[in-house]
N, C-alpha and C positions, 0 to 999 in steps of 0.2 A: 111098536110106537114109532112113528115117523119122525125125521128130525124137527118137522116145523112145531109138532104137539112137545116135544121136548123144549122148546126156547121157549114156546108159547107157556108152560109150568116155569122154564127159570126166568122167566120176565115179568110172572105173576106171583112169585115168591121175591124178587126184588124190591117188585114195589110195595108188597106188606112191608121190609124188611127199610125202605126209605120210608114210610107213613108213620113206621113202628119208632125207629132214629128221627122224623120228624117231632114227633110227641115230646120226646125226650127232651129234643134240645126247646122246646117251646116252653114245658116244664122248670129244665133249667133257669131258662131266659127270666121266668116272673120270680121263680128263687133268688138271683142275684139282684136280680132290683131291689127285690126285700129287704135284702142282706143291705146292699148299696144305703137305703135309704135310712137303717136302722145304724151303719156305722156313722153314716153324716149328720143324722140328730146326735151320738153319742157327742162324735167329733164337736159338734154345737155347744151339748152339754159343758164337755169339757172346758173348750174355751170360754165359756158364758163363768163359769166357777172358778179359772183362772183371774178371768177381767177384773172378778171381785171379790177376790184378794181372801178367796178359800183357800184354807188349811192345808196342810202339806196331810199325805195319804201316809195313814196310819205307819207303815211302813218304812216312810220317811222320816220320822220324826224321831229324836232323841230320846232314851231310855230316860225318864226321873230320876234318875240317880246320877244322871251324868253333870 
């Protein structure tokens, strides 16, 4: 094998290997949007139920007995 068929295989193994890594991060990229836009409605939620003077979360709130 000559050295130019050799670069010529690891330059066409690199670039599957950047298309392969491009994918991914493109993937990621519309997952975090998802994510982004699903905590900012919550984020929404949240203060929309604060504004109006909703209940403290189960958690918070005093035992009957107390």
């Amino acid at each position: 094998m000559t050295d130019i068929t050799q670069f010529e295989e690891r330059i066409a193994h690199l670039i599957r290997s950047v298309d392969d890594l491009s994918e991914v991060v493109a993937r990621q990229a519309v997952e975090i949007d998802r994510l982004n836009r699903r905590v900012q409605m919550l984020m929404e939620r949240e203060a929309e139920r604060e504004a109006t003077g909703g209940t403290l979360p189960l958690a918070d709130e005093r035992p009957p007995h107390w």
